[in-house]
C-alpha positions in Angstrom: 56.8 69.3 56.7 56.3 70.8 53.3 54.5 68.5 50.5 57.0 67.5 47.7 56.2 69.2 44.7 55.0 67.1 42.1 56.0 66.5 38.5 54.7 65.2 35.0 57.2 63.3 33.1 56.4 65.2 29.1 57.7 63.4 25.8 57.3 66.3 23.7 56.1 66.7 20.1 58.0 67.0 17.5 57.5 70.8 16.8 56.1 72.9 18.9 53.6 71.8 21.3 51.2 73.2 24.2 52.0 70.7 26.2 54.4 72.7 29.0 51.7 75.6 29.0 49.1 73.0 29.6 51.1 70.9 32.4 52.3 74.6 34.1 48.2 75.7 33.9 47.9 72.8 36.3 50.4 73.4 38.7 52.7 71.3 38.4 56.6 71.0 37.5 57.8 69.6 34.3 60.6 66.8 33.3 60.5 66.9 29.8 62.4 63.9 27.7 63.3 65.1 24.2 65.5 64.0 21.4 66.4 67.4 20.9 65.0 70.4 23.1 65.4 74.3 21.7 67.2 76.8 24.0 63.7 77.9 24.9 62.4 75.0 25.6 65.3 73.9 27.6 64.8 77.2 30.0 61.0 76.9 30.2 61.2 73.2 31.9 62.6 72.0 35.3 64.7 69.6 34.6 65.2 69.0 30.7 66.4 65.7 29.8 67.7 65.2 26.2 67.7 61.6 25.1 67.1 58.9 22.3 63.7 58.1 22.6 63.9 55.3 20.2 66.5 53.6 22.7 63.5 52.5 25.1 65.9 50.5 28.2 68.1 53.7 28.8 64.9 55.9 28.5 63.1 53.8 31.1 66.3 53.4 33.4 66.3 57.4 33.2 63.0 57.8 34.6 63.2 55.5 37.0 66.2 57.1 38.3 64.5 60.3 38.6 61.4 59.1 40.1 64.0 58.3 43.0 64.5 62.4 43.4 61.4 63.8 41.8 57.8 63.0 42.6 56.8 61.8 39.2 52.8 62.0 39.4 51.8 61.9 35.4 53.3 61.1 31.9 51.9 63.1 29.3 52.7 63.0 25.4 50.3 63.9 22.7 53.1 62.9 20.4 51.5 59.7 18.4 54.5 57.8 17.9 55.2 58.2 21.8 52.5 56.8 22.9 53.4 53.5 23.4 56.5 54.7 25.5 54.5 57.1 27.5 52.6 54.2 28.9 55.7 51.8 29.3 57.1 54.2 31.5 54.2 55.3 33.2 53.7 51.0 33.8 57.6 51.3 35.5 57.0 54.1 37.7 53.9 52.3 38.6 52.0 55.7 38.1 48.4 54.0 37.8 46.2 56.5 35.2 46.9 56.1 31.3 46.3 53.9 28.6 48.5 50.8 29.1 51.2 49.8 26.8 49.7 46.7 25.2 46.4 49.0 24.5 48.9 51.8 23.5 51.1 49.5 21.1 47.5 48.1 19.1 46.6 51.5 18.3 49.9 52.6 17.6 50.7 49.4 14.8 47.8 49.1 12.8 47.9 45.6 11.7 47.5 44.7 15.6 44.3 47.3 14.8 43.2 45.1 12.0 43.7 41.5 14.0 42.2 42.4 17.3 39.3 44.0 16.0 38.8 40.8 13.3 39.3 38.7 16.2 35.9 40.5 18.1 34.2 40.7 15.2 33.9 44.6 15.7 35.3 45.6 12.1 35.0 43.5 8.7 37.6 45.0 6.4 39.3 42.4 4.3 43.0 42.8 4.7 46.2 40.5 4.3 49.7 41.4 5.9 52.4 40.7 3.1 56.1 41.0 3.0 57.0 41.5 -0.7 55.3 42.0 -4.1 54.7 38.8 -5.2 52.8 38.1 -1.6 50.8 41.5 -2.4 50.0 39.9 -6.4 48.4 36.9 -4.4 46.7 38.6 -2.1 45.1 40.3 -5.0 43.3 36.7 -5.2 41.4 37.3 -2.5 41.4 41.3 -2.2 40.7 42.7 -5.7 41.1 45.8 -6.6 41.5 48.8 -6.1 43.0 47.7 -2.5 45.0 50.3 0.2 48.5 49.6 0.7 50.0 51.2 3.9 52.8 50.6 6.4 51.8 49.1 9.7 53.2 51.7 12.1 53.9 55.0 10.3 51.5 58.4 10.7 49.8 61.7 8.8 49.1 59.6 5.6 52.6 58.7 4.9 52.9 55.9 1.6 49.1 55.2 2.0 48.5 54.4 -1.4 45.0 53.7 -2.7 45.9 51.0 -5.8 44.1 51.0 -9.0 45.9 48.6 -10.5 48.3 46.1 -10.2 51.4 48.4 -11.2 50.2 50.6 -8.1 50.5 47.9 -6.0 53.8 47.1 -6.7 55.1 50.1 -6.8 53.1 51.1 -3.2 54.9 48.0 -2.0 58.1 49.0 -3.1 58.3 52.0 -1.2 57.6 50.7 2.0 59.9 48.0 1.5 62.8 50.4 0.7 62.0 53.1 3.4 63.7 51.6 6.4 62.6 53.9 9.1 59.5 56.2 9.9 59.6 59.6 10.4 61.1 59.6 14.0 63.4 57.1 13.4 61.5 53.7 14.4 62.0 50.9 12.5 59.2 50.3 10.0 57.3 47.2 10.5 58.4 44.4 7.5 54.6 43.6 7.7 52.3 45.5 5.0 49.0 45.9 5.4 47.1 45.3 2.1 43.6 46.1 2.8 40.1 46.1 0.6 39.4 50.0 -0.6 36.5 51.3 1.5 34.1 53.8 -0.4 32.4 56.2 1.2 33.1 59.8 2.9 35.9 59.9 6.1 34.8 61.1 9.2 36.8 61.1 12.7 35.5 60.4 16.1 36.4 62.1 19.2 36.8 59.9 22.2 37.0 60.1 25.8 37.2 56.6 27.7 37.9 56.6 32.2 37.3 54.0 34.1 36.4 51.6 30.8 33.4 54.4 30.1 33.6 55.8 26.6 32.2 59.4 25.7 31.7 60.6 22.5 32.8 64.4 22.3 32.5 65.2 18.7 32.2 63.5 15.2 34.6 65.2 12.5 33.6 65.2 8.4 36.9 65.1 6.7 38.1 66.1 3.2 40.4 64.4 1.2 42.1 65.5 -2.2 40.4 62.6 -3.6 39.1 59.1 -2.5 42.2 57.6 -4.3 44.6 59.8 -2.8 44.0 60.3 1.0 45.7 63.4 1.9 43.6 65.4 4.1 42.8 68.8 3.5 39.6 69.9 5.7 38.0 69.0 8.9 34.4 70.1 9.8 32.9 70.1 13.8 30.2 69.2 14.1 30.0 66.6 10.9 26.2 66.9 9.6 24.9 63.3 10.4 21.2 62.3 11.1 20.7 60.4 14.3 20.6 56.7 12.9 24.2 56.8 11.9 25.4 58.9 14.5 24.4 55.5 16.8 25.5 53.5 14.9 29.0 55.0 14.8 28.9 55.1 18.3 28.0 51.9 18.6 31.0 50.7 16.6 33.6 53.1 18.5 32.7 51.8 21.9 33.0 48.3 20.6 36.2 48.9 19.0 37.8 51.1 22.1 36.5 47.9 24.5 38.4 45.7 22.4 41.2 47.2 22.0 40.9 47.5 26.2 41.9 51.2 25.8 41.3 53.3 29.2 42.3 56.3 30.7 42.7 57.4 27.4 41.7 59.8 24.6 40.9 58.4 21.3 41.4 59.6 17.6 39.0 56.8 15.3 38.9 56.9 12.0 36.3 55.7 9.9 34.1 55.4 6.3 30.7 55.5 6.2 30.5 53.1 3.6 27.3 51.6 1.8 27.3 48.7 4.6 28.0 51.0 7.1 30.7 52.5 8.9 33.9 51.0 9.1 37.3 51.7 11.0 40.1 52.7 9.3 42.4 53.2 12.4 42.5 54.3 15.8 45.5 56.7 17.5 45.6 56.4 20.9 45.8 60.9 21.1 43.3 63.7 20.3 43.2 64.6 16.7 45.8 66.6 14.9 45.2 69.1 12.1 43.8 71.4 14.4 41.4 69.3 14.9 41.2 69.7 18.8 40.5 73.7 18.1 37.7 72.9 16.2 36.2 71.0 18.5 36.9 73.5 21.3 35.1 76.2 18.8 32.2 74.7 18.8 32.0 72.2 22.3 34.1 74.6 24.7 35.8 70.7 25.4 39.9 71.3 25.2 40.9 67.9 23.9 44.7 68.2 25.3 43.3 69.6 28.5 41.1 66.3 28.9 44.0 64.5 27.6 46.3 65.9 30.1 44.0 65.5 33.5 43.2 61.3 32.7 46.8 60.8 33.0 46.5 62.3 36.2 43.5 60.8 37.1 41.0 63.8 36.8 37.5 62.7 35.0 35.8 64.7 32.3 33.1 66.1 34.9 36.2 68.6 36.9 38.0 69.2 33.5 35.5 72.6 33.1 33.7 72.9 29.5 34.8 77.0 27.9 32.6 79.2 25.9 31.7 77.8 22.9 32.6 80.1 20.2 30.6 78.7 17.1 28.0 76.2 16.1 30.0 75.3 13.7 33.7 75.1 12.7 36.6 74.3 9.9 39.4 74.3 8.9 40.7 74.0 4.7 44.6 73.2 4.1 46.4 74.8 1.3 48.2 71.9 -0.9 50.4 72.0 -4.2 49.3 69.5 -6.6 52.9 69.1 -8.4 56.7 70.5 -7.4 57.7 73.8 -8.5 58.0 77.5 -7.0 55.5 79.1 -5.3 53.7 82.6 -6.2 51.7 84.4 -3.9 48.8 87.0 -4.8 46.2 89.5 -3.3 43.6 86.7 -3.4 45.1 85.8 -0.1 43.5 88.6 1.5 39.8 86.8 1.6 41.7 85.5 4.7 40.5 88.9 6.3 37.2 88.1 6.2 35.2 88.4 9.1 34.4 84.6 9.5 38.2 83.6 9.7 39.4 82.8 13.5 42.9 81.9 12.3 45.9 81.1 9.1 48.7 80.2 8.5 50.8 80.2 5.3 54.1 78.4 5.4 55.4 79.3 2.6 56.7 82.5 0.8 56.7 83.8 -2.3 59.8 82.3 -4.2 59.5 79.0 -2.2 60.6 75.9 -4.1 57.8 73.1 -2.9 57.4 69.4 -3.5 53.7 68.2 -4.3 52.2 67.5 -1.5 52.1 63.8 -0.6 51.0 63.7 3.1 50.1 65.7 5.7 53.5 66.8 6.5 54.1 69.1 3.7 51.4 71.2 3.1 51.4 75.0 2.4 49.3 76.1 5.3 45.8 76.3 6.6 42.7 78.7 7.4 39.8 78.1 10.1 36.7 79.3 9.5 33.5 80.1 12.2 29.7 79.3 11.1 27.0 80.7 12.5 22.9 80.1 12.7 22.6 81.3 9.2 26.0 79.3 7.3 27.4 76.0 8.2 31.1 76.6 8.7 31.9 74.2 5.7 30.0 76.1 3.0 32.5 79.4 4.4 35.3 77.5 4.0 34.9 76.3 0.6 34.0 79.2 -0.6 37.0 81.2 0.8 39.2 78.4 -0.5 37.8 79.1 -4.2 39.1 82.6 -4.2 42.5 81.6 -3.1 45.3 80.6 -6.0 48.6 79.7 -4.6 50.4 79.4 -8.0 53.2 76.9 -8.4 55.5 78.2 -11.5 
């Protein structure tokens, strides 16, 4: 008798993923679950199931009655705001490798971050969760300023507001308040996090964790526009660190991940390397966007969504296979627009040529009408960048980025 063939139950990303190439590489089918799926994407999967995802029963009641006629193995999303659904239907199916809903749902809502971590003494950030303004102007009491405002289960930077003063703050509050959903539709959580303003550079943390053993794949330096307004615009791998602080980062992010009781999962951390040491600013429960799993690739030969992929079917790190790497060094520089207005492009954009550039993208043309960028989600575009023995990647980059002006008229 023939063996069934076996499936993996994908909830897409929002755009366009890797995710069915990935799943395909592996051999098996696909039944992907989608609020929307494009004409290609609806011919490139086996069964295609278009659905609500924010309407979790009739999701769940779906895959349950397909795991009656399919052989559902995995459930795979490197979609962030997923996550937590991922796992509650891979806990349904009774599918037994993946993070597990109630890890999946602390990572995903960051004041449940905040609490559990307080609660294990693994993080000492100051924070309150407030409801309106005048429970954000008390706070202040305890908190002063300049304090982060930020909603407790949004994504990509989105109204994260670094407060100098009180005005800030209530405006920071404001917006939160007013925005009722996320950007897939959720409903925001009423609860605020107000939280002390950590100085210090970012940096990101690559994780691996099977069988409740955490690996540390790669440590990321991060760029920001500026300390006070957290948009991200450039990721370095490997981050220049000495050895000390490299431990005791790793230290941290094994006592954070054990907390949280995240397994069978990779892990995106988040943290400031501030004057007391480094703290956690959040932890996503999915590799790193921003490219971010490229660069590490570049320069480990480690495919984070490959990794990602194989725990939730069980496979460890050691039969995932480790690639060429490309570079001993690797980054990538975003192209923002620091107020709204119409975009002109120039010759300088031809530096991109140079030899040291792997990949770019410009999403915009010339006679665009752009917003200033606020987030992550509307920047103008991006360029990674190779070092070599001789240059760190990062010193490329900036200096490529110097000779590019995107003008906004």
């Amino acid at each position: 008798m023939a063996e069934r063939e076996k499936y993996v139950l994908v909830l897409k990303l929002m755009s366009r993923g890797k995710e069915f190439e990935l799943v395909k590489q592996l051999g098996y089918k696909i039944i992907s679950f989608a609020t929307e799926l494009t004409i290609n994407e609806l011919l490139e999967v086996d069964v295609p199931v278009e659905i609500d995802l924010n309407n979790e029963s009739a999701v769940l009641e779906k895959a349950v009655e397909l795991s009656k006629v399919y052989d559902i193995v995995g459930v795979f999303t490197l979609n962030e705001y997923r996550v937590p659904l991922g796992a509650r239907i891979r806990e349904i199916l009774g599918i037994p490798f993946g993070i597990s809903h109630d890890a999946a749902f602390r990572c995903r809502n960051k004041k449940e971050t905040r609490k559990i971590l307080q609660e294990a003494n693994v993080n000492s950030v100051k924070y309150r969760l407030i409801r309106s303004v005048a429970e954000a102007e008390a706070a202040l009491q305890n908190i002063p300023l300049p304090v982060v405002v930020k909603p407790s289960n949004d994504a990509g930077s989105k109204m994260v507001s670094c407060c100098r003063t009180i005005d800030e703050v209530r405006s920071a509050v404001t917006s939160i308040i007013d925005c009722e959903n996320n950007l897939v539709g959720q409903k925001l959580d009423r609860e605020i996090i107000l939280e002390e303003f950590l100085e210090g550079p970012e940096f990101s943390i690559e994780t691996y964790t099977f069988r409740k053993e955490t690996r540390i794949i790669a440590i990321t330096a991060k760029k920001v526009l500026s300390p006070f307004f957290p948009v991200e615009v450039g990721h370095t791998v490997p981050a220049k660190l000495d050895n000390v602080v490299v431990k005791e980062i790793e230290e941290l992010v094994k006592g954070a991940v054990k907390a949280l009781e995240i397994d069978f999962s990779i892990t995106h951390i988040e943290i400031k390397l501030t004057p007391s040491g480094p703290k956690i600013i959040e932890i996503n429960a999915r590799p790193g966007g921003d490219e971010i799993p490229t660069l590490v690739e570049m320069t480990t030969g480690m495919n984070l969504h490959k990794i990602a992929l194989k725990i939730s079917l069980g496979i460890p790190i050691e039969n995932t296979g480790i690639g060429v790497k490309e570079a001993s060094s690797a980054s990538i520089r975003f192209l923002v627009s620091d107020h709204e207005g119409q975009v002109v492009l120039d010759d300088e954009l031809d530096v991109l040529d140079s030899p040291f550039v792997t990949q770019y993208k410009i999403s915009v043309s010339d006679g665009d009408t752009v917003e200033k960028t606020t987030s992550n989600y509307n920047r103008l575009g991006y360029f990674i960048v190779k070092g070599n023995e001789n240059r760190y990647s990062e010193e490329i980059a900036e200096e490529l980025l110097s000779k590019i002006n995107i003008k906004i008229n």
